[in-house]
Every structure is written in structure tokens, then in C-alpha cells.
N, C-alpha and C positions, 0 to 999 in steps of 0.2 A: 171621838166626835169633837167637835171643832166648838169653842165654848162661845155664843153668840158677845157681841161687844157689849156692853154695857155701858151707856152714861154714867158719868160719876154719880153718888148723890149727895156731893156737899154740897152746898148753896151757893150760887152766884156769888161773887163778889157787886157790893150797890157803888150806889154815888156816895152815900152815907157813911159806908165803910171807906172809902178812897178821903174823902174828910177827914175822919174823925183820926186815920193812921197819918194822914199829913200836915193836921191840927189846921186844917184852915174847915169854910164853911162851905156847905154845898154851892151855894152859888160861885164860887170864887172856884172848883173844880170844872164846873160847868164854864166858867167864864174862861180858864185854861184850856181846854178841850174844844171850844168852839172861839178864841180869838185869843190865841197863846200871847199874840204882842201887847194885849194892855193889861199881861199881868206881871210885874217886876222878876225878874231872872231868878232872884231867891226861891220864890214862891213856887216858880214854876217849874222850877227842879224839884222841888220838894213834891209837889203834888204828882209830876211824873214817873217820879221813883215808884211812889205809893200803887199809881197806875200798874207799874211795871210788876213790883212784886206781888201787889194782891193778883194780876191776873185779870184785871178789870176790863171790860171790855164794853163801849153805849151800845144803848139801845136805839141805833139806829130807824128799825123798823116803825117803833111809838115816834120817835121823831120825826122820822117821816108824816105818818099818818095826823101829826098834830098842825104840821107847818104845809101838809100838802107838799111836798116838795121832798126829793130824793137825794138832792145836790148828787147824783148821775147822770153825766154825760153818752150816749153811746156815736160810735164810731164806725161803720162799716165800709170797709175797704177789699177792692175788689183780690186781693194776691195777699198773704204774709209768705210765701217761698221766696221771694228777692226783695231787695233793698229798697225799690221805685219807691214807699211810700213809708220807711222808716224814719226819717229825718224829720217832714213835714207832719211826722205822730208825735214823734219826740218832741216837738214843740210845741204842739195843741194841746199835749201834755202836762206839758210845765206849766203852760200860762193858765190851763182849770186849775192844778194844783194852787196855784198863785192866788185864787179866789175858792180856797177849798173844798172843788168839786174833783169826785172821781170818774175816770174814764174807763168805760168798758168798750171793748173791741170784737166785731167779727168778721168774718172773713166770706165773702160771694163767692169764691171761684169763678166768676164774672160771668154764673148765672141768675140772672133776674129773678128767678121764680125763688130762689134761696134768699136772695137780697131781700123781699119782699117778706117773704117768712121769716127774716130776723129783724126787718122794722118794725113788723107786728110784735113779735116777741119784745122786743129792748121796750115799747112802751106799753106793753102789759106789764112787765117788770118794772115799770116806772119812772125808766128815764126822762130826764128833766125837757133834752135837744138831743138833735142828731148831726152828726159832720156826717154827709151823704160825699162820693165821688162821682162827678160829671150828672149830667142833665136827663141822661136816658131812662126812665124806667114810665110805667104805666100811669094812663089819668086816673084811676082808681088809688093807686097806692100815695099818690099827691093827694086825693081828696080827703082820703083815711086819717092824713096827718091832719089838713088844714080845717077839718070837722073836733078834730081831738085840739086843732089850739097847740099842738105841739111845735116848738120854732126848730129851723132846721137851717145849716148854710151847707150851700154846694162847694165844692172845692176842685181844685185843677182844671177850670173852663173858667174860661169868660165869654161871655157872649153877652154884649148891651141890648140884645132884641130879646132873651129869654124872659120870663116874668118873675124869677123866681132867684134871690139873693146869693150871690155867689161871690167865693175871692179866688183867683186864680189868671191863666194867661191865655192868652189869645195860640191857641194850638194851631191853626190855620197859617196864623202869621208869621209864628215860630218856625215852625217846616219848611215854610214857603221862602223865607229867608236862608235857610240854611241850604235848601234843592237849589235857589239862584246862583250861592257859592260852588257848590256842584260844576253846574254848569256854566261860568262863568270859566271853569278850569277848564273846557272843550268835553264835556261827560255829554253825548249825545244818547246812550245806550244807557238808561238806568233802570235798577232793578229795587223790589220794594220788599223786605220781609216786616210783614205790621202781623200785628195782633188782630184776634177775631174782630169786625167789624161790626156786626149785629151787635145790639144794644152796647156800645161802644162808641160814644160820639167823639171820644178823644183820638180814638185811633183814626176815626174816619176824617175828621178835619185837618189831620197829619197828612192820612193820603191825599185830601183833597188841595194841602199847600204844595204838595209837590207837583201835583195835574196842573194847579192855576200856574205854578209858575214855568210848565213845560210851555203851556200854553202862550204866557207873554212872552218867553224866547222863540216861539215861533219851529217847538217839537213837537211830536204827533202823542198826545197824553194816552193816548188810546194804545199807543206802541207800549205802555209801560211793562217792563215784567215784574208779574206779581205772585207773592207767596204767602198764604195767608195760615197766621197759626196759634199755638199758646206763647206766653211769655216761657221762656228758659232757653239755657246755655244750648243745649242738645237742638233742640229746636232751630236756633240762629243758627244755627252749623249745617243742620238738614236743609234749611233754607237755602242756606249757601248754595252747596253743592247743587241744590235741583236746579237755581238759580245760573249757575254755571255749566252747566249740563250739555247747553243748547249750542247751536252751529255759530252763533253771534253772540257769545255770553255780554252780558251786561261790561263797561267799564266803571261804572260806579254802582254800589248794593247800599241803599241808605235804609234803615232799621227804625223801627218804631219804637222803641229804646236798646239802652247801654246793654240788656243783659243779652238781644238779640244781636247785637252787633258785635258783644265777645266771642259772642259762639259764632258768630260768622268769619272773624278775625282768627278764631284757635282750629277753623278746619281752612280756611285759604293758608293758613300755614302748612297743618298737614297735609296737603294738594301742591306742597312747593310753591305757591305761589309768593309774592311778593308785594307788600302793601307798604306804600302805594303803587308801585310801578307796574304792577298788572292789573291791580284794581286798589279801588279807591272802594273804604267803607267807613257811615258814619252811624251815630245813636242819637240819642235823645235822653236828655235828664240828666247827666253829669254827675249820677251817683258816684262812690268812691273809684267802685268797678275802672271807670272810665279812665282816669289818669295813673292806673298800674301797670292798665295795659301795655304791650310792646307791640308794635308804638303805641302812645298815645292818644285815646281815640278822639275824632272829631265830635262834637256834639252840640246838644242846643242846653244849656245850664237853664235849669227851674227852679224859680225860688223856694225851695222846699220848708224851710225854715221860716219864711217873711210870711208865707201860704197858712200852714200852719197854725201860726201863734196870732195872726190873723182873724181866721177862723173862731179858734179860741175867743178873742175880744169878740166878734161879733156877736155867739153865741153866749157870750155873759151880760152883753149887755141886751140883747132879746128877751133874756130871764128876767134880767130886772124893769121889764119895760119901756126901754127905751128905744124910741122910735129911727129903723136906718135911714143915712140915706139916699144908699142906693151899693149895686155893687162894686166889687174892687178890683180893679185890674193891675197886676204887675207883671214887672219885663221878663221875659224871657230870653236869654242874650245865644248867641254864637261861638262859640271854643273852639275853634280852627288849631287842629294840632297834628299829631303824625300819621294820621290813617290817610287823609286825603291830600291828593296832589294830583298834579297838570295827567291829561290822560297820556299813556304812555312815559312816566316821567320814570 
């Protein structure tokens, strides 16, 4: 029979004990431990050894409960299966780090009702703010936050008419630029694989820059072919193909990101085909993905990084009170490279 585990029962190591082995005073641990840079490099070697060898560990939780405050952050992002939102974490990241807050992360599946039951969670667990992505989710679970006094910023939208503080890019504008490239190359026939639309305002303002700009070239938006699906390689690919399927297949397939557009890239290969010269395809995001590609893929680059650490700032400085003023918009550019070319070229 299987011997239940057992907690140790030597005693904690204290703050006391982390003193008295590193011959300085409790406060001067305590002043290491919460703002290592105003204690001289000797000192603070000496005390984090002590840390190190006793095994010491704060008491975060009394700390908490004394200051009100958890210095955690949480983070809920709709995918962690691809890359679209590693960058832009990796630096919201660094910059709580920077202000030494911790970040906790979960994942929607870019189902709302989950979304929802992990912002209740993260602030029953006590997180301080929340990086939320894009605008969509219910007036209920906005009210829940703005009743709790919890600050929160939106991220990968902008939109100057929403009410609610956000740093990220104009998705509509981004598309719509890149679709005009399109067809500025003679692309009369475009196909669309995006991502689910429902509670998805990013994906929709994508499809919708491409309809506006069929529309000022004077194409029929309503002709668009469209395939609607999850993010992944396999996906972009199935896209493809159904996408190509038809008696008039598309000459251009533009993708609601990079990871859709590989996989629509890695089955027009296995179909023989030839990109760009039988078709043209591009993405969105300019993750690494995009420039490994063969070819090259066209895309719209997102400030993943600038979005980010961004964020971060706004959200330290909400904690500590201070008043925004208003939200942030940055560019979203163009990377025209090997996927796309003149139709028929």
C-alpha cells in the first residue's frame, strides 16, 4: 500500500532566521526582497544566499492581505497552440516584471462562456488587473469588473468610438490596406479563410476591410469566397483546398492570420500549384512563421512587442492611480513579399 505523502515537520524557515544567517536585520531582508536596488550588491548577496540555503520562502498571502494588494496581474488570451499572441505576452511580461508584478495567464479557446469563468476566477483569486483581448464579450461580465473597481486594458483593437481603454491597431484599416494591394495586382476573384466570427470583433473587422475595400474598387463584396474556421495549420490547408474546389476558384486566398496562410501555402503546394503564379496568398501578423516560409509570405506586421509592454504601462499605471488619457493606437504596416503577385504572373 502506497505510504500517503507527508509534509515535512521541521519549521519553516522565518525572516528572522534569513537575518540572523546573513547577519544583517529584518528590515534590510525585507528591504532586499521587495526593492533589491537600494540595497548595496554586498549585502544583497549576502542575504540571498541565506534566502537560497535556508529555503526561505514570503509570505506572500499576509502580504497580500495587509497591503490589499496581490502585485498579480492576470492575462487571458483567446489560443496558446500558436504563436499570434507570444511576443506581445513576452513583453507585458517583462515590463510587470519591471515593476515587480507577477503574471498569470489563461487560455478561452475563443469561447466566451470560459473567458468569462476565468475573469471571475483570476479576481476571486485576487488579481490586481487584467490584459483582456479585443472588445467582444458581455455587458454583464463588464459590469462584474467595473462594480469590483478592477482596471483592465484591451489589447489588439482599436477603435476611438469603444468606451473602454484599449492599446492596439485599427484591424479594419490594416486589411483593407493589404486587400487594396491585392487588387491593385488585377485579384478580381478573392477568397477568405478567417477565423470564427462570433464573439470575434478582430476577425470580423479583417473581413469587413476587405468587403470595404472590394467595395471602393467597385467588386461585388458579396461575390467574396468565404471559409470560416479555427486558427491552425491543417485548417488553413482545408481551407485552401475547399476554397479551390470550385468551377472559378479564387486567384487570390487572403487568411485572417500567418498560421492560416501556411497551411494554405503547404497544401497549394501539395496540389502543384504555384504561388504566386496560380495564386496569390497572404496572412496577417508577421509572426516568425511568416518569413520561413517558401516563399515568403505577404502579411500585415503587428506591433506585438510595442502592444504589449504598452499594455503593461497602462495597467501599472491604473494600479497606482493615475488617471489615462485615453486610448492608443499603433501602426499596423504591410510586408509585401513572395506569396503575392500580378494575377497570372
Amino acid at each position: 500500500m502506497t505510504e500517503p505523502i507527508r509534509k515535512s515537520e521541521a519549521p519553516l524557515p522565518t525572516l528572522e532566521d534569513v537575518a540572523q544567517s546573513a547577519g544583517v536585520s529584518t528590515a534590510t531582508v525585507s528591504r532586499c526582497l521587495n526593492s533589491p536596488e537600494l540595497v548595496q550588491e554586498e549585502t544583497r548577496t549576502r542575504v540571498l544566499t541565506a534566502v537560497r540555503d535556508l529555503g526561505y520562502a514570503p509570505n506572500f498571502g499576509a502580504r497580500a492581505l495587509a497591503a490589499k494588494r496581490t502585485n498579480t496581474v492576470g492575462a487571458i488570451i483567446p489560443t496558446m497552440e500558436n504563436a499570434i499572441f507570444a511576443r506581445g505576452l513576452q513583453a507585458f511580461q517583462e515590463e510587470l516584471g519591471r515593476h515587480r508584478l507577477t503574471l498569470l495567464v489563461a487560455s478561452s479557446s475563443y469561447r466566451q462562456d470560459l473567458e468569462e469563468e476565468q475573469i471571475r476566477t483570476l479576481i476571486a483569486r485576487g488579481a490586481d488587473g487584467l490584459l483582456l483581448i479585443g472588445h467582444d464579450r458581455t455587458a454583464d461580465i463588464y459590469d462584474f469588473l467595473d462594480r469590483r473597481g478592477v482596471p483592465y486594458v484591451i489589447a489588439w483593437v482599436f477603435n476611438e468610438t469603444a468606451p473602454r481603454l484599449s492599446i492596439g491597431f485599427d484591424n479594419h484599416a490594416a486589411m483593407k490596406t493589404l486587400a487594396c494591394e491585392v487588387i491593385a495586382r488585377g485579384h478580381r476573384r478573392i477568397g477568405v479563410i478567417t477565423a470564427q466570427l462570433t464573439a470575434n470583433d478582430r476577425a470580423r473587422e479583417r473581413l469587413e476591410g476587405i468587403q470595404d475595400a472590394m467595395r471602393e474598387n467597385d467588386l461585388d463584396a458579396a461575390g467574396l469566397m468565404l471559409f470560416e474556421t479555427s486558427y491552425s495549420i491543417e485548417n488553413g490547408a482545408r481551407g485552401f483546398e475547399e476554397l479551390m474546389s470550385g468551377e472559378a476558384p479564387p486567384t487570390a486566398i487572403m487568411c485572417g492570420n500567418d498560421v492560416l496562410a501556411v497551411g494554405a501555402l503547404k497544401r497549394a503546394q501539395q496540389m502543384g500549384l504555384s504561388v504566386p503564379q496560380d495564386v496569390s496568398i497572404t496572412g496577417f501578423d508577421d509572426i516568425e512563421i511568416a518569413e520561413i516560409a517558401t516563399p515568403e509570405l505577404t502579411t500585415v506586421h503587428v506591433p506585438h512587442r510595442a502592444m504589449g509592454r504598452g499594455a503593461a504601462e497602462m495597467l501599472v499605471g491604473m494600479l497606482a492611480g493615475e488617471d489615462r488619457a485615453g486610448s492608443i493606437r499603433l501602426e499596423a504596416d504591410v510586408r509585401l513579399r513572395g506569396t503575392l503577385g500580378p494575377v497570372g504572373s
